[in-house]
N, C-alpha and C positions, 0 to 999 in steps of 0.2 A: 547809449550803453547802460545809463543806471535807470531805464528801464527794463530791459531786458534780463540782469541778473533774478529779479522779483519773479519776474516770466520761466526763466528759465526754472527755478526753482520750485513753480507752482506746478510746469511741467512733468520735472521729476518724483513729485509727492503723488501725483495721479499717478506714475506708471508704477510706484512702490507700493498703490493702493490694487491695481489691477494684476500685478503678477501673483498676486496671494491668491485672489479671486481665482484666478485661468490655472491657477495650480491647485486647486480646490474641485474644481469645473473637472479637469482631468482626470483627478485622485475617483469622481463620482462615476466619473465614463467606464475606467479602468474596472471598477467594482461592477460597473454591470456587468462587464464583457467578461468579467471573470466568471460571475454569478451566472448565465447564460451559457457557458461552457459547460460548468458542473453541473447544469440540471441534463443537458446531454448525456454528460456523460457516467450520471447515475443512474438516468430511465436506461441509458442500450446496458450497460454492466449488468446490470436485474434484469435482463433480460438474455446474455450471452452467458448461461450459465444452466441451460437445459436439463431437467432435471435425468436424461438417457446419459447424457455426457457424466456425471459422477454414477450413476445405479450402473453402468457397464464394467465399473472399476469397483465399485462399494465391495462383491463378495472377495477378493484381492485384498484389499483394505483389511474386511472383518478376519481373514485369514490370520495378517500379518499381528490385527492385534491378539487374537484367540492365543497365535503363538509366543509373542511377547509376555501373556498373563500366565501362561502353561510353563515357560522357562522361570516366571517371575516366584512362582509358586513350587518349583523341580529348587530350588536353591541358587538358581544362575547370581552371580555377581552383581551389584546395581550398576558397575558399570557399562558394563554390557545391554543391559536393560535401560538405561539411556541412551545408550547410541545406538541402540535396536528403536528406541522410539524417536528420538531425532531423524532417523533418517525415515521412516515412516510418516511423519510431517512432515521430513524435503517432497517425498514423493506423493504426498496429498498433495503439496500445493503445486506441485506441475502440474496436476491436472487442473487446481482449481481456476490457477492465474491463465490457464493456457488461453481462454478464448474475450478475457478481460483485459490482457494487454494490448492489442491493435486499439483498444477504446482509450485506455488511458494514453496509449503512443498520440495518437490522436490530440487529446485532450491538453496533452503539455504542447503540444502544437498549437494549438489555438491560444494557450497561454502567450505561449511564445510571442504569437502576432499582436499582444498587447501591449502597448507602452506606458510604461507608468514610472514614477520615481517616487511612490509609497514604499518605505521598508518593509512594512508590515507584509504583502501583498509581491513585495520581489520573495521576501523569503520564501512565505508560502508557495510561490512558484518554483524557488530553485529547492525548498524542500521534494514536491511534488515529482521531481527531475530524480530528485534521488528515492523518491517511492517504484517509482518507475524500472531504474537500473535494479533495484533488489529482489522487484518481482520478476525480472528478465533471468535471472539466473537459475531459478527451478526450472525454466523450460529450457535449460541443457540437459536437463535431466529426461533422459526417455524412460515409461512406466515400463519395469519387468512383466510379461505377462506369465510370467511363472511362479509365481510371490509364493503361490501355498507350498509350494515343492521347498522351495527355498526355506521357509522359513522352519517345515516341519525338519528340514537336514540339520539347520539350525540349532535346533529343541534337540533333536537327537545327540548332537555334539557338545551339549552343556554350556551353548551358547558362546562356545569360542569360534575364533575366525572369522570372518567378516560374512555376513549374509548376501553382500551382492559385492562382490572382488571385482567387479568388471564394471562398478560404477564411482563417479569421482564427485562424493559429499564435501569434499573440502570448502565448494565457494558456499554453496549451500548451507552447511555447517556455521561458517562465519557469519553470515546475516544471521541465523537463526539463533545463535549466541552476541547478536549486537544488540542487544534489547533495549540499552539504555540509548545507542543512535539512533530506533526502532521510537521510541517513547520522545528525544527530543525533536524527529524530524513531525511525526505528527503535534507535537506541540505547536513547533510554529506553522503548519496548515492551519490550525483550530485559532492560533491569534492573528494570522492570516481573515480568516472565516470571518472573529469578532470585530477584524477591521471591516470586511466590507456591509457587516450590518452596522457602524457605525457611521457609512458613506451612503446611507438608504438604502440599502438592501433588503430584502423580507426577510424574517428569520430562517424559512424555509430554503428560500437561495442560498440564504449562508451555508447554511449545515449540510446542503448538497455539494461543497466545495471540501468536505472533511472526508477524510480516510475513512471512517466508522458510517457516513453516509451513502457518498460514490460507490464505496466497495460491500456496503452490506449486505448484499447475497453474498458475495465469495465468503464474507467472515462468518456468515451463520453457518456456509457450509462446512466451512475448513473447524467450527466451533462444533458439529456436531459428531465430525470421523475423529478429531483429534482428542476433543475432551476424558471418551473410556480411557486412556491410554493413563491418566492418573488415576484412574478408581482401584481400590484393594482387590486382589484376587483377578 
C-alpha cells in the first residue's frame, strides 16, 4: 500500500495536467467552427441582398423622406418628425433584413451545434441569439405600397396623426430606441470575435463573426436610405 499512495498521486498530477490541455484543444476547435460559420454566413448575407430587391422600394423610400424634409421645413413639430423618421427606418429595415434572416437563422444554428465552455465565445453566441430575435421583428412589418399618397396626406395635415394607422411600430420602435442593448450585445460578439483570434484564428475569420462584418451589406444599405433623414432641409 505505501507504494501505491506515490502512484496514485503521480496519476492524479498527469490527469490535472491533461484536462487543461483537452480544454484548450476544445476552446481551439470551438473557435474554428465558429470562424467557419461566419465566413458562411458573411459570403451568402453579401450576397442575399439584390441590388432589384431595395431599387423596387428605393422611390417609396425617397418619397417618404422628400416628405419628412417638406413637413420638417412647413414648421411640423420635431416630434412628429421623429416618429415620421423612426418609423421610416422600421420600414427600411423590413426590407433590408428580409432576405438576410434565413442566413443568420442558419447561422445561430450551426453556432448552436458547437460545444464549447469558453465565456467569451458562449456570449458571443447567445449575443448573436439575440441579434437575430431583433432583426425578426421588422419582418412583421409589411412594406406600404402606397408610402407617397401617405405621406403627401401627411404633409397636408401639418403632420398630425399617424401616417400608417394600420401598422403596429410598437416592437419595432423598442429595438430601435434600445441602442444601448443594441451597442452592448455587439460588444460581446466583437470580444467574442477577439477571443477566437486569440485561439488561432486569422483575423479575417475573426472579424467575419462581428455584426459590422456578416451584415455589412445590409448596414451600408440601411447607411445610405437612412442617413438623408438627419441632413438640414
Amino acid at each position: 500500500m505505501g507504494r501505491l499512495l506515490p502512484l496514485a498521486a503521480l496519476v492524479a498530477l498527469l490527469l490535472l495536467a491533461v484536462v487543461p490541455a483537452a480544454d484548450a484543444a476544445s476552446d481551439r476547435a470551438a473557435a474554428r467552427s465558429f470562424g467557419a460559420a461566419a465566413e458562411v454566413v458573411a459570403k451568402r448575407a453579401r450576397a442575399a441582398l439584390p441590388a432589384s430587391l431595395v431599387s423596387t422600394q428605393q422611390a417609396s423610400l425617397d418619397c417618404h423622406l422628400a416628405g419628412v424634409r417638406r413637413a420638417r421645413a412647413n414648421g411640423v413639430p420635431p416630434t412628429a418628425i421623429i416618429r415620421a423618421s423612426l418609423e421610416g427606418l422600421a420600414i427600411a429595415r423590413s426590407i433590408i433584413f428580409l432576405t438576410a434572416v434565413p442566413h443568420v437563422e442558419e447561422y445561430v444554428e450551426r453556432l448552436d451545434r458547437v460545444r464549447t465552455t469558453d465565456r467569451a465565445l458562449r456570449a458571443g453566441r447567445t449575443a448573436w441569439k439575440a441579434q437575430l430575435k431583433s432583426m425578426r421583428v421588422y419582418l412583421k412589418l409589411p412594406f406600404p405600397t402606397d408610402i407617397c399618397a401617405r405621406v403627401d396626406a401627411w404633409v397636408a395635415r401639418g403632420g398630425t396623426g399617424a401616417m400608417f394607422p394600420d401598422l403596429d411600430f410598437t416592437a419595432a420602435n423598442r429595438e430601435l430606441n434600445a441602442s444601448e442593448a443594441e451597442v452592448a450585445r455587439e460588444l460581446r460578439i466583437e470580444r467574442a470575435a477577439d477571443r477566437m483570434r486569440a485561439l488561432g484564428q486569422s483575423r479575417n475569420r475573426a472579424r467575419s463573426f462581428t455584426v459590422r462584418q456578416a451584415l455589412a451589406q445590409q448596414i451600408e444599405v440601411e447607411r445610405s436610405i437612412v442617413e438623408p433623414y438627419s441632413l438640414p432641409g
